[in-house]
PDB file of N, CA, C and O in Angstrom:
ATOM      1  N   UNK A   1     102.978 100.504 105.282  1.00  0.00           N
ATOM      2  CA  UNK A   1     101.905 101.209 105.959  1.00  0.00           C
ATOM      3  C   UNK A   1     102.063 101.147 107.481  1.00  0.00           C
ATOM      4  O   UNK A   1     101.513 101.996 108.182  1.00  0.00           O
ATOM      5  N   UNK A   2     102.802 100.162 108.011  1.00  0.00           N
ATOM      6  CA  UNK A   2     103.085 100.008 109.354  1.00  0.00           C
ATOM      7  C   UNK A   2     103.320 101.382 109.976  1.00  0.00           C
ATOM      8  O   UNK A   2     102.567 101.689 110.900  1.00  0.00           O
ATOM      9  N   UNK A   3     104.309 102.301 109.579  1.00  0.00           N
ATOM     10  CA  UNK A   3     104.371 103.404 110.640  1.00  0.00           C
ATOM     11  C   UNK A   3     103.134 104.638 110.536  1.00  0.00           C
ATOM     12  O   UNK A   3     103.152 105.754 111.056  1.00  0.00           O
ATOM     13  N   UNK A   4     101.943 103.936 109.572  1.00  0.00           N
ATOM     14  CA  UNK A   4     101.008 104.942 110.156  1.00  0.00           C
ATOM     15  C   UNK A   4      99.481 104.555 110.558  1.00  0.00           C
ATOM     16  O   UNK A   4      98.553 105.324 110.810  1.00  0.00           O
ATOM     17  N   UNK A   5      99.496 102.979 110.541  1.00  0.00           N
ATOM     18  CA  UNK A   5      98.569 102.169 111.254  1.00  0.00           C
ATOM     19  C   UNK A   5      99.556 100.609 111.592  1.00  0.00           C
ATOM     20  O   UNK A   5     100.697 100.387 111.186  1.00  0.00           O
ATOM     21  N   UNK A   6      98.530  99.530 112.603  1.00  0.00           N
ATOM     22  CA  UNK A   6      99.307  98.690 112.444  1.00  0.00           C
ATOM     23  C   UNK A   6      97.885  97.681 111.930  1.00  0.00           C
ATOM     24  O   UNK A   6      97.850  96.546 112.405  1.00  0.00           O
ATOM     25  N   UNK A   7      97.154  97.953 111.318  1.00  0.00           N
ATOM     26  CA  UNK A   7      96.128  97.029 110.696  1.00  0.00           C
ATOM     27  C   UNK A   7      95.850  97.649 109.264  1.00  0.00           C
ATOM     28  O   UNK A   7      95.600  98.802 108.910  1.00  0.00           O
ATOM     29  N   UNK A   8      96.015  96.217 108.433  1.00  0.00           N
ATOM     30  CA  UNK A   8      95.986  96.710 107.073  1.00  0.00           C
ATOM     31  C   UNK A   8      94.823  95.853 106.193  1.00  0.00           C
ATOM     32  O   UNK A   8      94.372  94.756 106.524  1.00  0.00           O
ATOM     33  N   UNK A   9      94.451  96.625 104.994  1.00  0.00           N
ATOM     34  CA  UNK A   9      93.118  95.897 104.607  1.00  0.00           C
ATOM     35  C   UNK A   9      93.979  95.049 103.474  1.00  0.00           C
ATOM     36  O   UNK A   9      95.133  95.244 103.091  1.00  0.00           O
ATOM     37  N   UNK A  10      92.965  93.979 103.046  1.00  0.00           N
ATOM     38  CA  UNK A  10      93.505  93.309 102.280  1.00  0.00           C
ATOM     39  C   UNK A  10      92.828  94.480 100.654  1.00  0.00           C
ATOM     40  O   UNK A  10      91.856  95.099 100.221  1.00  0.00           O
ATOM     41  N   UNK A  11      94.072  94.136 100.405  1.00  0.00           N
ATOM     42  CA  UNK A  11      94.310  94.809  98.654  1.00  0.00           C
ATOM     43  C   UNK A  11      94.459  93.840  97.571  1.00  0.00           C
ATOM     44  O   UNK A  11      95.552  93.386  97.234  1.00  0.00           O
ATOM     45  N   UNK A  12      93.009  93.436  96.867  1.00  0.00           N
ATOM     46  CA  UNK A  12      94.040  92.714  96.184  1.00  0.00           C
ATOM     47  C   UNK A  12      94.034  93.052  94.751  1.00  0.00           C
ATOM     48  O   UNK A  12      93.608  94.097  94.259  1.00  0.00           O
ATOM     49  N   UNK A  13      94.649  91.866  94.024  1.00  0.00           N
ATOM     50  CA  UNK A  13      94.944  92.652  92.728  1.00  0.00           C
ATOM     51  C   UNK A  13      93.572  92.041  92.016  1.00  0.00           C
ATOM     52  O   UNK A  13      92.887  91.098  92.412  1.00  0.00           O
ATOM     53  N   UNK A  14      93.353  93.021  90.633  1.00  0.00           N
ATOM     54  CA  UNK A  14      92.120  93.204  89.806  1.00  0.00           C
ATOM     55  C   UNK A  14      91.672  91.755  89.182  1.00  0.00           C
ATOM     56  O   UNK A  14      90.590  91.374  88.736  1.00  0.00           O
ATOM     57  N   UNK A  15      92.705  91.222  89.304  1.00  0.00           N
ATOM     58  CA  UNK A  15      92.820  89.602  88.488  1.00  0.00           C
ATOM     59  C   UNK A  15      92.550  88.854  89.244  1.00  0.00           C
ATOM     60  O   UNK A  15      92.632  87.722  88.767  1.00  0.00           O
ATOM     61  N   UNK A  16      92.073  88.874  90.819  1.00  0.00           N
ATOM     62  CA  UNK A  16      91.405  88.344  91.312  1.00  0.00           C
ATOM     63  C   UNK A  16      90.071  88.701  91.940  1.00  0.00           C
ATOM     64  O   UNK A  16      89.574  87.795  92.608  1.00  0.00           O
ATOM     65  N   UNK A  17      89.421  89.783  91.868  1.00  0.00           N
ATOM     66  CA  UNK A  17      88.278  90.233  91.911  1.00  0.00           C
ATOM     67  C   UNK A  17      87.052  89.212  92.114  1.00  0.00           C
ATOM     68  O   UNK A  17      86.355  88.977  93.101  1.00  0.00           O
ATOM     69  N   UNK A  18      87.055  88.707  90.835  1.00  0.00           N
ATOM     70  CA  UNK A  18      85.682  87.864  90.698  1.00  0.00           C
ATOM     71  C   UNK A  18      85.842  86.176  91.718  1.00  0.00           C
ATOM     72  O   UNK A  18      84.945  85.447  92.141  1.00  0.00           O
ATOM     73  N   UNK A  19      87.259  86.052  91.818  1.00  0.00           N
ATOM     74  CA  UNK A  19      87.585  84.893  92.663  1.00  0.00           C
ATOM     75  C   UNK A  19      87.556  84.980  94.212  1.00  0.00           C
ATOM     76  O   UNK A  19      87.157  84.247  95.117  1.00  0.00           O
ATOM     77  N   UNK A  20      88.161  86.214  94.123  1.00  0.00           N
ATOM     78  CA  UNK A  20      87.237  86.770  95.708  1.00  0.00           C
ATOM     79  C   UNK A  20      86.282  86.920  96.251  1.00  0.00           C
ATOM     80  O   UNK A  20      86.369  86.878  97.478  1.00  0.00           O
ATOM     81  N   UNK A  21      84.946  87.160  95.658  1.00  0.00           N
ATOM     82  CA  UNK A  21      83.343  87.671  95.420  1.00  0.00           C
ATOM     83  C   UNK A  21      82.533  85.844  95.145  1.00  0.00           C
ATOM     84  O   UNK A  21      81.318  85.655  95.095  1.00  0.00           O
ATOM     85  N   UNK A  22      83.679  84.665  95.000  1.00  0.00           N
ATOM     86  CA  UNK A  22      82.687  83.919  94.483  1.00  0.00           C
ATOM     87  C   UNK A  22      82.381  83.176  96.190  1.00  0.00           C
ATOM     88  O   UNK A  22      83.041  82.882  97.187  1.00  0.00           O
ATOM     89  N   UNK A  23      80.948  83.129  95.717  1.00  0.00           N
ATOM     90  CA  UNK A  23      80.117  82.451  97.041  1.00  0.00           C
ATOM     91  C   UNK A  23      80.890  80.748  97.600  1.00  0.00           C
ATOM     92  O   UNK A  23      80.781  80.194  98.694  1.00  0.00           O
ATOM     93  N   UNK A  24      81.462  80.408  96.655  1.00  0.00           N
ATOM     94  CA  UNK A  24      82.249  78.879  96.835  1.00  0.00           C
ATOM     95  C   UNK A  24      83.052  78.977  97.535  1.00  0.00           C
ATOM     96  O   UNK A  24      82.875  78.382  98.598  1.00  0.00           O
ATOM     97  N   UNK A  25      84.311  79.722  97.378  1.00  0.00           N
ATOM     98  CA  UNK A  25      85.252  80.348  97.544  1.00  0.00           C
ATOM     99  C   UNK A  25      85.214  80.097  99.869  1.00  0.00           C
ATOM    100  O   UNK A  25      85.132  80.861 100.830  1.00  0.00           O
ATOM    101  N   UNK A  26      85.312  78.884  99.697  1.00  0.00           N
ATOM    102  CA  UNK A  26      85.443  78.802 101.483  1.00  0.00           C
ATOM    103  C   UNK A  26      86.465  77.834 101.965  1.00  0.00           C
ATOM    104  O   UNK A  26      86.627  78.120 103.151  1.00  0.00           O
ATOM    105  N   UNK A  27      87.171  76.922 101.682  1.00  0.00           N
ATOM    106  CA  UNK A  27      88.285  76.987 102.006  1.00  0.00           C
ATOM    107  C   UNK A  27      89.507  77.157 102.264  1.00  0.00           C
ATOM    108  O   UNK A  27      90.293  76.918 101.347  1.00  0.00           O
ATOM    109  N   UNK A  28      90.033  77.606 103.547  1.00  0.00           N
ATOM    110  CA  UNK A  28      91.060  78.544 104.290  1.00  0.00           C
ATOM    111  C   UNK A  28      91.836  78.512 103.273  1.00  0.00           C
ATOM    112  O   UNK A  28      91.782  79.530 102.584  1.00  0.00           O
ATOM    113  N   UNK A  29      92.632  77.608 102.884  1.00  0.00           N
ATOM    114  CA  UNK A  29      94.441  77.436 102.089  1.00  0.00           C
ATOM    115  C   UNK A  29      93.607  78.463 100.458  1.00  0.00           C
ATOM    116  O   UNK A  29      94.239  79.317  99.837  1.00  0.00           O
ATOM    117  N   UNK A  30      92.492  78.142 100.203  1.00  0.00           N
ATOM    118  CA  UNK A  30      92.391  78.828  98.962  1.00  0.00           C
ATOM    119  C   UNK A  30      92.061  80.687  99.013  1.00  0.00           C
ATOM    120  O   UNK A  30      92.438  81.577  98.251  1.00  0.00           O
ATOM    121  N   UNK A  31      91.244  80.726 100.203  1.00  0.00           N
ATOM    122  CA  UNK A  31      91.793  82.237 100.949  1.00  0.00           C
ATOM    123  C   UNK A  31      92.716  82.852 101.054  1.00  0.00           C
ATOM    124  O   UNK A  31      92.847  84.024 100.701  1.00  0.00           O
ATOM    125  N   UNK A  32      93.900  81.823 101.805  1.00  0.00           N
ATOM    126  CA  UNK A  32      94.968  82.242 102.263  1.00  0.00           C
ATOM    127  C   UNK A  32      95.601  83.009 101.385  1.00  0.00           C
ATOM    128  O   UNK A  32      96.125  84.085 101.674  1.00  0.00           O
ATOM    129  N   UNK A  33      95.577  82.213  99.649  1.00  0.00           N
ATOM    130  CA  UNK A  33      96.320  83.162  98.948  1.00  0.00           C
ATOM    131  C   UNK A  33      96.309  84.219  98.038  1.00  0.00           C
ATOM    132  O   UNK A  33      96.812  84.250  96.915  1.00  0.00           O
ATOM    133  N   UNK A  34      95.492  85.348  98.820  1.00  0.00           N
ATOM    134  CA  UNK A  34      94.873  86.112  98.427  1.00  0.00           C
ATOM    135  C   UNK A  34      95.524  87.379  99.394  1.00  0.00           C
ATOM    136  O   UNK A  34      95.670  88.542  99.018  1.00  0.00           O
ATOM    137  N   UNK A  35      95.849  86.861 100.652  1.00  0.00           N
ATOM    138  CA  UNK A  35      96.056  87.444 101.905  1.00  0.00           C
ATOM    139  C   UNK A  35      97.990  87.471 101.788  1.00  0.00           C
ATOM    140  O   UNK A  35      98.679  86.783 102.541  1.00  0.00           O
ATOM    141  N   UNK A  36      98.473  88.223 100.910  1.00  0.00           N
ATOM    142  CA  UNK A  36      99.818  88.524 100.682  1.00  0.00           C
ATOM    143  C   UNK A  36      99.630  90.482 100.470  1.00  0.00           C
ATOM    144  O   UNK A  36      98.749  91.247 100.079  1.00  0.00           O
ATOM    145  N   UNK A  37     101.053  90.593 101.004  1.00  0.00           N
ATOM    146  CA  UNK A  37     101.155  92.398 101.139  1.00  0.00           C
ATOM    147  C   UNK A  37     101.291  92.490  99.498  1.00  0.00           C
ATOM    148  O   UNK A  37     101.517  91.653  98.625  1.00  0.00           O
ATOM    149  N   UNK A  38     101.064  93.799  99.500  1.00  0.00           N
ATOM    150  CA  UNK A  38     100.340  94.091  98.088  1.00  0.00           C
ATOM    151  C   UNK A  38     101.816  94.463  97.478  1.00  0.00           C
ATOM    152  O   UNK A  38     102.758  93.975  98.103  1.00  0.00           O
ATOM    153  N   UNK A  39     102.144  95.293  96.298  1.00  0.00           N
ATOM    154  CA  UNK A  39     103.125  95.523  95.868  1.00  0.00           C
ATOM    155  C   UNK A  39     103.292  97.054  96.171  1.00  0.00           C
ATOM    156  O   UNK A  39     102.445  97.850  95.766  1.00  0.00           O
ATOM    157  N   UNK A  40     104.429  97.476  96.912  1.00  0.00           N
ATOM    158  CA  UNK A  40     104.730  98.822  97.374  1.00  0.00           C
ATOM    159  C   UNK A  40     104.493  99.862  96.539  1.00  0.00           C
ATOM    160  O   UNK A  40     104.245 100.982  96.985  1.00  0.00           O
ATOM    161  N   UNK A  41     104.552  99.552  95.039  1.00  0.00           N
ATOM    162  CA  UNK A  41     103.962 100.297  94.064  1.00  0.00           C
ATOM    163  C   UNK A  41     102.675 101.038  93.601  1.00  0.00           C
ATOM    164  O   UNK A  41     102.337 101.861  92.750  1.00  0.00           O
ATOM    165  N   UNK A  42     102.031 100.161  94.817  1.00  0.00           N
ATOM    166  CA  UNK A  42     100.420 100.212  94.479  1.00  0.00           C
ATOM    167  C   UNK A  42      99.805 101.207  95.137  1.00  0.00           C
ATOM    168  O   UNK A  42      98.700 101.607  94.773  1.00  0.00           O
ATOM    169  N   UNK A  43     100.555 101.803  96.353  1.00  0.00           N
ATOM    170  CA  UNK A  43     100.593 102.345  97.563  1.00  0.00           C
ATOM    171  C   UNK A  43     100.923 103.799  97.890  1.00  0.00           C
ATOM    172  O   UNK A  43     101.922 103.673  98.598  1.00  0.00           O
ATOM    173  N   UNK A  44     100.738 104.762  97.817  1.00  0.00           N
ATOM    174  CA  UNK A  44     101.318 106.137  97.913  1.00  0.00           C
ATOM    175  C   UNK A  44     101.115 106.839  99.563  1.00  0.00           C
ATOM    176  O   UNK A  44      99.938 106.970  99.898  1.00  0.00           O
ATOM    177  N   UNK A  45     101.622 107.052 100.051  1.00  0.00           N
ATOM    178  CA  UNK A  45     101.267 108.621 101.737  1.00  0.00           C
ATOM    179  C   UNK A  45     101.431 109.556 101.206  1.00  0.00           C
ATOM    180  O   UNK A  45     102.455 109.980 100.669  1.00  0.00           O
ATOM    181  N   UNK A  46     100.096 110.139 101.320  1.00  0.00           N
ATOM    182  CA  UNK A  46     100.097 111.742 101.297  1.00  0.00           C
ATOM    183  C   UNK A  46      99.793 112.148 101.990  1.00  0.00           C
ATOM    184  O   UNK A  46      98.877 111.500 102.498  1.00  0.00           O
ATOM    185  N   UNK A  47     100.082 113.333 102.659  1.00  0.00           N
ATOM    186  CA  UNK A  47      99.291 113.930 103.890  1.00  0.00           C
ATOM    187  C   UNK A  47      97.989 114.661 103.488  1.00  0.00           C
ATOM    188  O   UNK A  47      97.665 114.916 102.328  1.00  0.00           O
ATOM    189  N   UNK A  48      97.349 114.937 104.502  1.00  0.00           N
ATOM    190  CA  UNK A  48      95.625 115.549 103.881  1.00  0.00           C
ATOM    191  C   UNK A  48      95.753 115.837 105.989  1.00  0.00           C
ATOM    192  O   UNK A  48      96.345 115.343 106.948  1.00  0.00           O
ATOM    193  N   UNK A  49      94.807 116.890 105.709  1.00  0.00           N
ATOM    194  CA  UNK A  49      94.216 117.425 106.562  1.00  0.00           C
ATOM    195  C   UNK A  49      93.614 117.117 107.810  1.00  0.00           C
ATOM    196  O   UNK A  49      92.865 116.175 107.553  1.00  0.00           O
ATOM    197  N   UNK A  50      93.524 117.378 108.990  1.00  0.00           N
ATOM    198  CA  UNK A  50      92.924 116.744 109.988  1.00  0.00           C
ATOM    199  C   UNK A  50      91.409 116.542 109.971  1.00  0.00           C
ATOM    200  O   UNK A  50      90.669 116.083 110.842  1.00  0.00           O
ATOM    201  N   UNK A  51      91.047 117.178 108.295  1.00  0.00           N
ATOM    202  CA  UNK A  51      89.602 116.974 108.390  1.00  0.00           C
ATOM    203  C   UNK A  51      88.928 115.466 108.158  1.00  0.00           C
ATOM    204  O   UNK A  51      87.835 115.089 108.581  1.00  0.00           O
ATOM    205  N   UNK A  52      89.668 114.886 107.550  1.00  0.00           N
ATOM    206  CA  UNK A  52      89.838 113.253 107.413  1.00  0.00           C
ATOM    207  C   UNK A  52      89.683 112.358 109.261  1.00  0.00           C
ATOM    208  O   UNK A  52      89.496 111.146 109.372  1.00  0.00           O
ATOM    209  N   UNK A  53      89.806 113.231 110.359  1.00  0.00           N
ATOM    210  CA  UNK A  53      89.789 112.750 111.411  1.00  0.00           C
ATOM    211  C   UNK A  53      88.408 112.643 112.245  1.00  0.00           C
ATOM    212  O   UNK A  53      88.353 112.074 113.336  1.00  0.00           O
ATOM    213  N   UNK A  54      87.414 113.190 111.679  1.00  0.00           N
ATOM    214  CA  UNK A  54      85.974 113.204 112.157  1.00  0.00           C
ATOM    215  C   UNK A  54      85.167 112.418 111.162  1.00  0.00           C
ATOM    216  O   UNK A  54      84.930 112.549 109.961  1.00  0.00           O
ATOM    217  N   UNK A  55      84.832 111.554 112.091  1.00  0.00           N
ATOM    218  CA  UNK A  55      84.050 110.497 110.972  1.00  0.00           C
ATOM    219  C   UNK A  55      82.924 110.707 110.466  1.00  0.00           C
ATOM    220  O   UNK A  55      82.335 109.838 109.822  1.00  0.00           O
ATOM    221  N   UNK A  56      82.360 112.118 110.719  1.00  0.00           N
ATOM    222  CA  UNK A  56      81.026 112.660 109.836  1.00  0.00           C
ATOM    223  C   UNK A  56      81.635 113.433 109.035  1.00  0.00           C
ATOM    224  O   UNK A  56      81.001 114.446 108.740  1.00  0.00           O
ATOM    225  N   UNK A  57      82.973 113.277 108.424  1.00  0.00           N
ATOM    226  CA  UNK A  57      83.310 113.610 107.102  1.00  0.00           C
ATOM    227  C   UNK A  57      83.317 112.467 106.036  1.00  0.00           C
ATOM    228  O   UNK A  57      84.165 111.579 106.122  1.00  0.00           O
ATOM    229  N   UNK A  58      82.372 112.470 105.014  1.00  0.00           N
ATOM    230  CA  UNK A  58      82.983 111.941 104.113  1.00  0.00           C
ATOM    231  C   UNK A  58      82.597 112.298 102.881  1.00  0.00           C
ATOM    232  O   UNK A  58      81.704 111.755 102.230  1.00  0.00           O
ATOM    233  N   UNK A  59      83.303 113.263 102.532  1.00  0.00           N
ATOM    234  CA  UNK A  59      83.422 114.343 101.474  1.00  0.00           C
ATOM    235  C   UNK A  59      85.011 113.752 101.018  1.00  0.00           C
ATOM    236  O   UNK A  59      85.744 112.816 101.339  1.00  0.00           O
ATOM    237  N   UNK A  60      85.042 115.160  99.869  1.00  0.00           N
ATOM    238  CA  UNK A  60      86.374 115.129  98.897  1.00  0.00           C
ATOM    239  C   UNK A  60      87.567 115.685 100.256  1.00  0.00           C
ATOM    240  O   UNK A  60      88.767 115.485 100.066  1.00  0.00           O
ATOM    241  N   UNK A  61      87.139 116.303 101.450  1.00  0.00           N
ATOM    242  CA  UNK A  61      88.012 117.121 101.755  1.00  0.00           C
ATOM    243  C   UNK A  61      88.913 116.247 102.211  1.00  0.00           C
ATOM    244  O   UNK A  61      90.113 116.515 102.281  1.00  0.00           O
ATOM    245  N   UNK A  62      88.243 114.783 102.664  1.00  0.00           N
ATOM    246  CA  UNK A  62      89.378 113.890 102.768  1.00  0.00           C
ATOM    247  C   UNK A  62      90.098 113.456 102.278  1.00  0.00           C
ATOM    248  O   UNK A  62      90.663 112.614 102.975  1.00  0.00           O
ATOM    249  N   UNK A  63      90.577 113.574 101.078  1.00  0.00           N
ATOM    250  CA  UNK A  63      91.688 113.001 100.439  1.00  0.00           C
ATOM    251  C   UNK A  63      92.364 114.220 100.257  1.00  0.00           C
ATOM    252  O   UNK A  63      93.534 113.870 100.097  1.00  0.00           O
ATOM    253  N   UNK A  64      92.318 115.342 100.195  1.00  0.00           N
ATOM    254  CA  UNK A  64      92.290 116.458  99.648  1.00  0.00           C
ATOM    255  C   UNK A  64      94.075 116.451  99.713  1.00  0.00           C
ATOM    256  O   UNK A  64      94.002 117.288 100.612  1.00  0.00           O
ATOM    257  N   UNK A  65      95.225 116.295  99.591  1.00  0.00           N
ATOM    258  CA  UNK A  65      96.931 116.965  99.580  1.00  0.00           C
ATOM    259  C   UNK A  65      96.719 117.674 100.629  1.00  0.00           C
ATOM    260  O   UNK A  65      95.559 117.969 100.914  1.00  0.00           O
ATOM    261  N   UNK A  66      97.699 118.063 101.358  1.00  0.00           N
ATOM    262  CA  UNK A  66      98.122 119.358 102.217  1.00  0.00           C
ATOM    263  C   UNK A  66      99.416 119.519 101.842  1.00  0.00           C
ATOM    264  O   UNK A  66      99.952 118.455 101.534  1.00  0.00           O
ATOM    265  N   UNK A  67     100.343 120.819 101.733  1.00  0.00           N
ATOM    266  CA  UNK A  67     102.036 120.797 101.820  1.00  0.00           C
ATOM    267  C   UNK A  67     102.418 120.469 103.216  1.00  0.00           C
ATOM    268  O   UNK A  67     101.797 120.940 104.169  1.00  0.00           O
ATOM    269  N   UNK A  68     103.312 119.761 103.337  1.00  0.00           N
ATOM    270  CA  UNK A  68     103.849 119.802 104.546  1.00  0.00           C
ATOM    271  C   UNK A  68     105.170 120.646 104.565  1.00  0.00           C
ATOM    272  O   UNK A  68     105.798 120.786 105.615  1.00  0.00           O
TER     273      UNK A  68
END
């Protein structure tokens, strides 16, 4: 994702969901490993429209494909 932001959200996988969400869940090292890049698989770029660039969109048109 680097060449089209340089800040990335954490993604994580489904099998940790509920371990993420738990209110206990506060020390750093047990955080930490949660905070790994996701699997490139998980991940697709598509291009979509410059309508995605005004932040009083948030409709379908943002995800919407474009051809390039």
């Amino acid at each position: 994702m680097r060449p089209l932001h340089d800040r990335m959200p954490v993604i994580l996988d489904p099998v940790n969901f509920d371990r993420w969400l738990e209110p206990t869940l506060k020390e750093p090292a047990e955080i930490q490993s949660f905070l790994a890049p996701c699997p490139a698989d998980w991940l697709e770029a598509v291009p979509v429209s410059t309508h995605v660039n005004n932040a009083r969109h948030e409709d379908a048109g943002c995800v919407v494909p474009v051809a390039v």
